[in-house]
C-alpha positions in Angstrom: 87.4 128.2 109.3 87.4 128.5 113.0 91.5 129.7 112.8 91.4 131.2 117.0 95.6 131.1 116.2 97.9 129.9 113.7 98.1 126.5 115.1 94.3 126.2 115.1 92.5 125.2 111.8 89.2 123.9 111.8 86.7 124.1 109.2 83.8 122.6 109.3 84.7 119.2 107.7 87.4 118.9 110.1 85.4 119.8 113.1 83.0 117.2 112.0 85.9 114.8 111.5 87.3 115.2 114.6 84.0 114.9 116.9 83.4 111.0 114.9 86.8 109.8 115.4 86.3 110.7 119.3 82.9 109.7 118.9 84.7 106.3 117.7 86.7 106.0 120.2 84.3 106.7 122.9 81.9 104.1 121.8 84.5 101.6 121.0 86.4 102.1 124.8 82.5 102.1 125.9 81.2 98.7 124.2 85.2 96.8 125.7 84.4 98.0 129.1 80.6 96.9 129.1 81.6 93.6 127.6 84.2 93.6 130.7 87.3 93.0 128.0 90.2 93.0 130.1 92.3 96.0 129.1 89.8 97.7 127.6 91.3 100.9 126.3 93.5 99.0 123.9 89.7 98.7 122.2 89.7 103.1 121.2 93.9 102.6 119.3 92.2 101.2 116.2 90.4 104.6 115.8 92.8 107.3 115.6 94.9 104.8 113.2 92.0 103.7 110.9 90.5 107.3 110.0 91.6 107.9 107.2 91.3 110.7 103.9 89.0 108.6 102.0 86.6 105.7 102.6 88.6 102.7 100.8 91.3 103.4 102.8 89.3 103.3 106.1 87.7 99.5 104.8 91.6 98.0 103.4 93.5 99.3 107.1 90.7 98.1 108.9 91.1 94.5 106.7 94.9 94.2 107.0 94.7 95.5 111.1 92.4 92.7 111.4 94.7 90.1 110.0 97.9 91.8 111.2 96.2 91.2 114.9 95.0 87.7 114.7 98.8 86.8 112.7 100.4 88.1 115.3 98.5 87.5 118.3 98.6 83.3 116.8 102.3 83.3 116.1 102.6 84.9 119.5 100.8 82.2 121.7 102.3 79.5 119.8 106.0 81.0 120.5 105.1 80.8 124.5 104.6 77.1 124.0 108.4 77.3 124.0 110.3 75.6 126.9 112.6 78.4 127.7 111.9 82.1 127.9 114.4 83.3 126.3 113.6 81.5 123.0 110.1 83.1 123.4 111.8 86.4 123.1 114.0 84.8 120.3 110.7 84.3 118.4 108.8 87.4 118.9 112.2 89.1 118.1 112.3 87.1 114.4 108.6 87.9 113.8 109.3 91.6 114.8 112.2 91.8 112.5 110.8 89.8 109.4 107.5 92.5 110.0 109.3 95.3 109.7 111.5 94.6 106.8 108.3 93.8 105.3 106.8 97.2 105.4 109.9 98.1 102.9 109.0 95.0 100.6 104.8 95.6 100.7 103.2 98.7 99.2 100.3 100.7 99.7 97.9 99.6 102.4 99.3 96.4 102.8 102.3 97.0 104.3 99.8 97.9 107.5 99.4 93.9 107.7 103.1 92.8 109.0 102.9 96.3 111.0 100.3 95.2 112.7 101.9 91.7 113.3 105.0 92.5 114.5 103.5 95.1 117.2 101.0 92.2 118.4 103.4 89.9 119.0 105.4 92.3 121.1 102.2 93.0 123.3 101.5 89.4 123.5 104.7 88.0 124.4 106.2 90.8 126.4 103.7 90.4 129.5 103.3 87.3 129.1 106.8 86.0 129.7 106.5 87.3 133.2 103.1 86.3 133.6 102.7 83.3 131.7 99.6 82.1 133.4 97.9 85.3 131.3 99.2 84.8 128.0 95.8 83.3 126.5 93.7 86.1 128.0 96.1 89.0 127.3 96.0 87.7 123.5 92.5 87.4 123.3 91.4 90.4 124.9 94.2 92.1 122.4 92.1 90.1 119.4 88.3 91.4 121.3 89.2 95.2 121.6 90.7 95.7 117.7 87.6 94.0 116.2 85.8 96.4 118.6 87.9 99.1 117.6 87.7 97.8 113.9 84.1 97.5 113.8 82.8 100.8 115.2 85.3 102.8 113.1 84.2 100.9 109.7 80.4 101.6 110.8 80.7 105.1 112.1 83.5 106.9 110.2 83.5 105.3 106.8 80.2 106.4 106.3 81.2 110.3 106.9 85.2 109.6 105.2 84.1 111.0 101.4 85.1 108.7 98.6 88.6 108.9 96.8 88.5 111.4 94.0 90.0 108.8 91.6 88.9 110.4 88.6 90.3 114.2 89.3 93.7 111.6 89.7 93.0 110.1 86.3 92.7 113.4 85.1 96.4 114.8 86.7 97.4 111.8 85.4 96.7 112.8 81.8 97.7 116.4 82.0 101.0 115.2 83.3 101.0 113.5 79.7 100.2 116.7 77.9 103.3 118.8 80.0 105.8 116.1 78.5 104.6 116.3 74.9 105.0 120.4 75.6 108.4 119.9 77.2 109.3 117.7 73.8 107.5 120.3 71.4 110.1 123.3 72.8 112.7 120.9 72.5 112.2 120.4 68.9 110.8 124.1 68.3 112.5 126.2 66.1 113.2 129.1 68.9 114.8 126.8 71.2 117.3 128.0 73.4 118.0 126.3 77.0 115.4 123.9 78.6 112.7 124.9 80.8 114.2 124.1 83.7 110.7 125.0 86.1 108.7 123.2 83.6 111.0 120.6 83.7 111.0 119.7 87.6 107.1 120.4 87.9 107.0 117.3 85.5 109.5 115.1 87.3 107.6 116.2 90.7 104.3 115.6 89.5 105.3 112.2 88.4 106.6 111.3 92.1 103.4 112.5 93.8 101.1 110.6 92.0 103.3 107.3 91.8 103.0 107.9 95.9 99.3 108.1 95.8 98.1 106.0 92.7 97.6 102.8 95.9 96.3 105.3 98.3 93.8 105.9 95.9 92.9 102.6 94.8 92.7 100.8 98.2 89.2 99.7 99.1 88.9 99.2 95.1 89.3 96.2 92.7 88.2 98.4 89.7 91.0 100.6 91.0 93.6 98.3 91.2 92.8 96.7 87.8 93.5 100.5 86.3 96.8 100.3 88.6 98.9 99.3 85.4 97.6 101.9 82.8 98.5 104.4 85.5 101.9 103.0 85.5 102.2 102.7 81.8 101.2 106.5 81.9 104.4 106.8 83.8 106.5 105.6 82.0 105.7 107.2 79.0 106.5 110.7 80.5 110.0 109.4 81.5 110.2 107.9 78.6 109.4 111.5 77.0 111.2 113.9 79.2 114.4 111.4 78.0 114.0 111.5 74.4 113.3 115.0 75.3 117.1 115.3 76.7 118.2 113.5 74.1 116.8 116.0 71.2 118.2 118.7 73.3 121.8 117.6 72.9 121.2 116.4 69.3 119.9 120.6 68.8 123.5 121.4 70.8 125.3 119.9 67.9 123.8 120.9 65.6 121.1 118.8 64.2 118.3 120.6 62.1 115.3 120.2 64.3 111.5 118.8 63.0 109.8 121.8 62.8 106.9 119.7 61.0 106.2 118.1 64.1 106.1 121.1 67.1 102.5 121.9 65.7 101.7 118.7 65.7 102.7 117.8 69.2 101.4 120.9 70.9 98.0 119.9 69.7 98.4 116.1 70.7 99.4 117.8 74.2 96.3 120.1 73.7 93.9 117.6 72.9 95.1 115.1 75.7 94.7 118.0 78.4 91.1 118.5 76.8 90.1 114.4 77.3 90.2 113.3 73.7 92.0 110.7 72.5 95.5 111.2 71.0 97.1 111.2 67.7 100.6 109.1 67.5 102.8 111.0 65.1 103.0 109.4 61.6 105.9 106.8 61.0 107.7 109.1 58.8 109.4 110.5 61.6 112.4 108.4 61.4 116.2 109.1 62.0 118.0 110.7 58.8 121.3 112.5 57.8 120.7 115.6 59.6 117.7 114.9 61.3 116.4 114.3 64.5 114.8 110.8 65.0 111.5 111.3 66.5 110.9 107.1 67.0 111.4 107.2 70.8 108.5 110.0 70.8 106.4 107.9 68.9 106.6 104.9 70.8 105.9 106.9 73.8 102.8 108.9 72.3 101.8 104.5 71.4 102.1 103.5 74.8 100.1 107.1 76.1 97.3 106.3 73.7 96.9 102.7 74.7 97.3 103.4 78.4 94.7 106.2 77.8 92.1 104.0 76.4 92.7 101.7 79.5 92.7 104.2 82.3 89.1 106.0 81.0 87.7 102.6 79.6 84.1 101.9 80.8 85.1 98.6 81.6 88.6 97.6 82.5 89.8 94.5 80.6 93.0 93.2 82.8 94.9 91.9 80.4 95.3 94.8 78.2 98.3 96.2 80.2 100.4 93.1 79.3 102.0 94.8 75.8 102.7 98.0 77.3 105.8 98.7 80.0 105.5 100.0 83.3 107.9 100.9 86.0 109.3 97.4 87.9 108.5 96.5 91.3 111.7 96.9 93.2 112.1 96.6 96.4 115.1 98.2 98.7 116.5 95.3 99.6 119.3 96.7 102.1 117.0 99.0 103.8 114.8 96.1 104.5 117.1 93.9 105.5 119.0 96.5 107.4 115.9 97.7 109.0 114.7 94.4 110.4 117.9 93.7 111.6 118.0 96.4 113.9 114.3 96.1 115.0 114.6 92.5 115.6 117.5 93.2 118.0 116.2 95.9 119.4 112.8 93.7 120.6 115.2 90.9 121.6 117.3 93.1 124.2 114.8 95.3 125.9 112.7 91.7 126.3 115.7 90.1 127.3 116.8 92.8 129.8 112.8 93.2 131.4 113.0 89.1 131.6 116.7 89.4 133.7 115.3 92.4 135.7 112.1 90.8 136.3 110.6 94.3 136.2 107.2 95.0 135.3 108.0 98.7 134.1 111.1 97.6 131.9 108.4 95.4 130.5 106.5 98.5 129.4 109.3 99.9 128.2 110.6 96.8 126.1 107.1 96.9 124.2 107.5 100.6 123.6 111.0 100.1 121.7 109.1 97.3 119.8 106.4 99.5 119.1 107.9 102.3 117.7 110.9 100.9 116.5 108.6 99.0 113.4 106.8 102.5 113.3 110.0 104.9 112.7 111.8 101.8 111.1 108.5 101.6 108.5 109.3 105.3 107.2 111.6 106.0 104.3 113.2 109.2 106.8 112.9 108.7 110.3 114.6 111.1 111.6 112.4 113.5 110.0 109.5 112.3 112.3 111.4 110.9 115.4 111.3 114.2 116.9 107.5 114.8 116.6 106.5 111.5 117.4 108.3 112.1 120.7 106.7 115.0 121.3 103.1 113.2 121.0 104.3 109.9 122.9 106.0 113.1 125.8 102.1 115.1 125.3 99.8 111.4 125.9 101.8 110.2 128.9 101.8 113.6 130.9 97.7 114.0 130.1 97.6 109.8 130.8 99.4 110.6 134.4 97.0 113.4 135.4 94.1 111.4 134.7 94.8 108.2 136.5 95.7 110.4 139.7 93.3 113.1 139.6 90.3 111.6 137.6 90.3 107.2 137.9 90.3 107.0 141.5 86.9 108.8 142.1 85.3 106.3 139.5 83.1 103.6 140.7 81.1 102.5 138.9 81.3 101.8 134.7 79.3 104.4 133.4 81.8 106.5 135.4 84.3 105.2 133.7 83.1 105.4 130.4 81.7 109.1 131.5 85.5 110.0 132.4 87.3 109.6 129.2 85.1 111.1 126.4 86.7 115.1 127.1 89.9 113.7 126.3 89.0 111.7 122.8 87.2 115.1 122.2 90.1 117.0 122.9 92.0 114.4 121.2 89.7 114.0 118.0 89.6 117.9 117.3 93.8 117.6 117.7 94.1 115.2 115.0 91.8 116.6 113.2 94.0 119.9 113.2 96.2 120.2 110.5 98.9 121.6 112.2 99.0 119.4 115.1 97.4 116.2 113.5 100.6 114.4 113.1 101.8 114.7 116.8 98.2 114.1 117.8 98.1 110.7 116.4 100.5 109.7 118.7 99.6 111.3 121.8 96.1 110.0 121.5 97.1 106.3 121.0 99.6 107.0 124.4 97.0 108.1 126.4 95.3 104.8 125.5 97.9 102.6 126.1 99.2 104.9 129.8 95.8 106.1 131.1 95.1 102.4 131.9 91.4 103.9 131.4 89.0 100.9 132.9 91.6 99.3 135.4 91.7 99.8 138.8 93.4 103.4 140.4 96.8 103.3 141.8 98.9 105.1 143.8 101.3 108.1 142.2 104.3 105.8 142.6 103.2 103.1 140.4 101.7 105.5 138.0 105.5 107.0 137.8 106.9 103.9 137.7 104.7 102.6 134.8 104.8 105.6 133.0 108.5 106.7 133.0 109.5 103.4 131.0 107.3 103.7 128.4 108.8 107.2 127.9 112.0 105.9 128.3 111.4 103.3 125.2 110.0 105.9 123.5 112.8 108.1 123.8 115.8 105.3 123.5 114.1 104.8 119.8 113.5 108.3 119.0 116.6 109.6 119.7 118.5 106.5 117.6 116.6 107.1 114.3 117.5 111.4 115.1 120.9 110.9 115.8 121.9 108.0 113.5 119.9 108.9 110.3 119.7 107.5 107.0 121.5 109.8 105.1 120.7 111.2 101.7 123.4 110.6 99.7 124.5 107.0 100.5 121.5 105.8 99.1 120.9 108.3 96.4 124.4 106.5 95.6 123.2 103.2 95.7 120.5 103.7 93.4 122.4 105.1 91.3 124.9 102.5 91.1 121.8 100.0 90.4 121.2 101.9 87.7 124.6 101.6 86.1 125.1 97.6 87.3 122.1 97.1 85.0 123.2 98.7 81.8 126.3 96.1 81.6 124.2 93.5 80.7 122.9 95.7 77.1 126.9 97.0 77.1 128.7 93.3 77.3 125.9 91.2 75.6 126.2 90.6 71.3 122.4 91.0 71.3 120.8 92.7 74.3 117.8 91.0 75.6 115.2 92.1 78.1 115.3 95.4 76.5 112.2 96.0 77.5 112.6 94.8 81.1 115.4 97.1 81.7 113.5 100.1 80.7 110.8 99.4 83.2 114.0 98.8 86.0 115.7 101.8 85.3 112.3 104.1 85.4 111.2 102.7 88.6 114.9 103.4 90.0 114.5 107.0 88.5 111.1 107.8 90.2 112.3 105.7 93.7 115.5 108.4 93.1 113.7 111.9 92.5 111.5 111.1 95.2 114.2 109.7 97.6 116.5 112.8 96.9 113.9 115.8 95.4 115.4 118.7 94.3 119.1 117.3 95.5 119.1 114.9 92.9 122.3 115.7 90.5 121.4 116.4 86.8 122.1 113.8 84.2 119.7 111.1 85.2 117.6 111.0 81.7 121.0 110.8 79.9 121.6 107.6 81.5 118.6 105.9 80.6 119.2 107.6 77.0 122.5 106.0 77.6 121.3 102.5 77.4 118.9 103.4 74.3 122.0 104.8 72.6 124.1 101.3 73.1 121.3 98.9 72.1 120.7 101.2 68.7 124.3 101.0 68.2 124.2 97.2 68.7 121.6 97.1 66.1 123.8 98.8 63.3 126.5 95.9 63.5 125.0 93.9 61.3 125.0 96.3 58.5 128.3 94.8 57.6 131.9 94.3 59.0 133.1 97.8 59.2 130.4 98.8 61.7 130.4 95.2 63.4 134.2 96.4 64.4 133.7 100.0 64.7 130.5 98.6 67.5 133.0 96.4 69.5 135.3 98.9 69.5 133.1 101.0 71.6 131.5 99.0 73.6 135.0 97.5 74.9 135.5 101.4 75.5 132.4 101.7 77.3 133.8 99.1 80.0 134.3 101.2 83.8 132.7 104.2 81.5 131.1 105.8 85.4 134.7 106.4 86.3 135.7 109.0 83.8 132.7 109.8 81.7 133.8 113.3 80.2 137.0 111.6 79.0 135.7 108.6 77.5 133.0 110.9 75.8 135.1 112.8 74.0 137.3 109.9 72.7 134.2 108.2 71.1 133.4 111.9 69.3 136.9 111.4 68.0 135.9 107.7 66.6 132.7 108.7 65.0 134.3 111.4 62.9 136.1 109.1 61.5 133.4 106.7 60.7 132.2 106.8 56.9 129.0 105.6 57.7 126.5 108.6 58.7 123.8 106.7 60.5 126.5 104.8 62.7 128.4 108.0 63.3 125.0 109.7 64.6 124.7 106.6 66.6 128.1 106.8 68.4 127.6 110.5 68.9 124.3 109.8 70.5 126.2 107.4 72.8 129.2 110.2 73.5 126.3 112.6 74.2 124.4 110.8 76.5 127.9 109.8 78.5 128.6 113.8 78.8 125.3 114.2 79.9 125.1 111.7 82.7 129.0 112.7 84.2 127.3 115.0 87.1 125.0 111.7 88.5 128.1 109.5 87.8 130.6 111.4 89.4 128.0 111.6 92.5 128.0 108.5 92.6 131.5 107.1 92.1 133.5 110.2 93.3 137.1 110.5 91.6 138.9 110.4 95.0 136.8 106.8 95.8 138.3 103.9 95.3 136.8 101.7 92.2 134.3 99.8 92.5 133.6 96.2 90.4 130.8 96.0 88.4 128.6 93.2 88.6 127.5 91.8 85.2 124.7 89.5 85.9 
């Protein structure tokens, strides 16, 4: 580790990583200016971009930056067939918008395709509405230098990028399986006190990370992606066991004798998953009694691990498979994407529309810089967490851009020269990202120093440099500074989700025979993991008891037909249940007054299940409908 000061921390690998990406770049700025691409430099951006941790990734960005260029470079010269100039920047302005809601709607590597698109466009139709007589050449030279770019970085850093370690993932994947089934053995153990509460959030943490890297991991794989599901699957069981897990907690709180029989048992299940061999599903004995925990969400769970298991570490993946097991939903965010490509689709439209009016050449740079970076901070689940160091990188490559086109391109001549006079700063720039601590700002001030060195055109006076310069900074920092001082805020979304989460257990509380059972588990455990990780540690207790919440109404459902006395005793609650995320507590205790007055044991256990599982969830529903708020209507469809 060469570690000179704390911000400098270069092994080896790093080093090595750092000389190829300028290496890249050097060769890919060399091969545009030889080839005599007009605005060559554009022709090193693909590098710092496309290195990536592992080798798939490298080959899928590279793909989808390919396609994202040629999309938007097309849709671009076909707007500036338009008769007025203003519907040009109308156009780019959708396409910019529509792109960057996309990278809300799009997940893992391919969200980099509408990226890609929607900055394109802006660099294609930007100059070109005040120079239309360049539009084709600008586009096409924009097309030339990314497959240069493209190229060079497949050939020359894939080959060093080592392979995704997909099977030490498998293997996190199934240990994560093996901490539930402990977390639900000390529930059900007979020295059971309070939960594990570290235990507990490792497990809900761990789940989040890998769900964040399971298409990280795959890209650049079909056998990958075909595993994507049992990976999923895996998921959900844990949920699915950290909520029956809560569930047997509260049952133990009121007094329900536990299963001892089955701690053993599921400590070596746990044991024997951690250790790779394949699990045993508890017995179907375990089934709900008079004074007995019901251990049939456990064992449906322990099912789905032990399919998924044999799917995930299968020599040969068979696709289909996956169908009879749940996984969390795709679901998209919606208002965040919509929200998002509103704002960037303005945004594009009135710095165009004001460089147009000005007819200024530097506003110009400056309108494609808020395009720019408006789809990059606008991509990002918390931009305000970034906009600040992304400044800084964007402030960093336009100061070290100035200095050289003053000081260093007006001595060039000839194009060796030229090629010559950029390769210290990729170095420079290549051992910066490379550098842990500075790689994220790095990333940035490289692609700058591309896009403001000009590196290959000819040298201009001071003035000009300042005046080209400045704007692009300006852009930079209009953007920046709107994401850092208008934020999206934590809670207001952690309340929305959460308010999905209860819209969608109406249906199972107003329906006579719930349906889609099974697609509303895989909804309301892609909400949970889209809440933990939006929120982390600030995410209010209670959300297992909500999904136990929904398993409590559709057992209780399933009792009515025992005869008329429970078919009442049923309606009676679920008509109870109606507005139940305004006063949780109260309602809870009313329907522990009802069951003790119910005759029938198993229904009684059910409704108490039900009053448990409300009591549980009041901290995450009084987050998210506050008592001084106003109520809100509940949709039921």
């Amino acid at each position: 580790m060469f570690a000179f000061a704390p911000w400098i921390q270069l092994d080896r690998p790093a080093l090595l990583h750092g000389l190829n990406m300028a290496m890249a770049a050097w060769l890919s700025f060399g091969i545009a200016v030889l080839l005599s691409v007009d605005n060559p430099f554009w022709a090193a951006m693909p590098v710092w971009v496309l290195s990536q941790a592992y080798r798939g990734l490298v080959y899928e960005r590279a793909l989808w930056r390919i396609l994202g260029t040629l999309v938007g470079a097309g849709l671009g010269l076909a707007f500036l067939h338009l008769p007025n100039p203003y519907l040009q920047l109308l156009g780019m302005a959708l396409v910019v918008g529509v792109a960057s809601a996309l990278t809300h709607v799009f997940r893992g590597a391919f969200s980099y395709l509408p990226m890609l698109a929607g900055i394109t466009i802006g660099v294609v139709v930007l100059p070109s509405v005040l120079a239309p007589d360049a539009s084709l050449d600008l586009a096409l030279s924009r097309v030339e230098c990314t497959l240069i770019g493209v190229l060079v970085t497949t050939l020359l850093c894939s080959r060093t990028t080592p392979r995704s370690q997909r099977k030490t993932y498998y293997q996190r994947v199934r240990v994560l399986a093996a901490d539930a089934l402990r977390i639900a053995a000390h529930a059900l153990g007979p020295s059971y006190q309070q939960p594990d509460q570290s235990s507990w959030t490792r497990v809900r943490q761990e789940i989040v990370d890998l769900d964040a890297q399971a298409r990280i991991l795959a890209a650049g794989s079909l056998d990958a992606y075909r595993r994507l599901p049992y990976v999923d699957a895996f998921l959900y069981a844990v949920i699915e066991l950290l909520a029956a897990s809560a569930l047997i907690a509260q049952q133990r709180e009121r007094g329900l004798s536990p299963a001892a029989d089955y701690v053993q048992d599921l400590q070596e299940q746990a044991q024997r998953l951690q250790d790779g061999l394949s699990l045993r599903v508890l017995g179907k004995t375990a089934l709900r009694q008079e004074g007995q925990i019901s251990l049939a969400r456990l064992r449906r769970a322990m099912g789905q691990i032990q399919r998924a298991e044999q799917g995930l570490f299968a020599e040969r993946v068979q696709p289909e498979r996956h169908r009879v097991l749940t996984t969390p939903a795709i679901s998209v965010d919606w208002p965040l994407a919509i929200r998002t490509g509103l704002i960037s689709g303005l945004a594009a439209f009135t710095a165009g529309g004001v460089a147009y009016a000005l007819a200024s050449p530097a506003l110009e740079l400056m309108a494609i810089g808020v395009c720019t970076f408006s789809i990059i901070l606008g991509s990002m689940p918390r931009p305000q967490l970034m906009s600040r160091t992304m400044f800084t990188g964007i402030a960093v490559g336009v100061l070290v851009a100035s200095f050289y086109r003053y000081v260093v391109q007006p001595q060039l001549v000839e194009d060796w020269q030229v090629i010559l006079s950029v390769l210290p700063f990729l170095v420079i720039g290549g051992l910066l990202r490379a550098n842990r601590p500075t790689s994220t700002w790095a990333l940035d001030a490289n692609m700058c120093f591309q896009l403001a060195s000009q590196a290959g055109m000819a040298a201009v006076s001071w003035p000009v440099i300042m005046k080209e310069s400045l704007p692009l900074l300006a852009g930079s920092a209009v953007v920046c500074s709107a994401f850092f001082l208008l934020p999206r805020r934590t809670h207001p979304r952690g309340q929305a989700l959460v308010r999905r989460v209860v819209r969608e257990l109406y249906p199972l509380i107003k329906r006579s025979r719930p349906r889609l059972f099974r697609v509303w588990r895989a909804r309301v455990a892609r909400q949970w993991v889209r809440l933990w990780h939006w929120m982390g540690e600030q995410t209010p207790h209670g959300l297992l008891s909500l999904i136990n919440l929904g398993h409590a109404v559709v057992a209780l459902k399933r009792l009515a037909k025992r005869g008329p006395e429970q078919q009442a005793c049923v309606v009676l609650v679920c008509e109870l249940l109606e507005g139940f995320e305004h006063q949780p507590v109260e309602l809870a205790q009313q329907l522990l007054r009802i069951s003790q007055s119910c005759t029938d044991t198993v229904l009684m256990q059910a409704i108490m299940d039900v009053a448990q599982s409300l009591q549980g969830a009041a901290p995450i529903l009084v987050y998210a409908y506050p008592p001084n708020a106003m109520p809100r209507a509940v949709e039921t469809s």
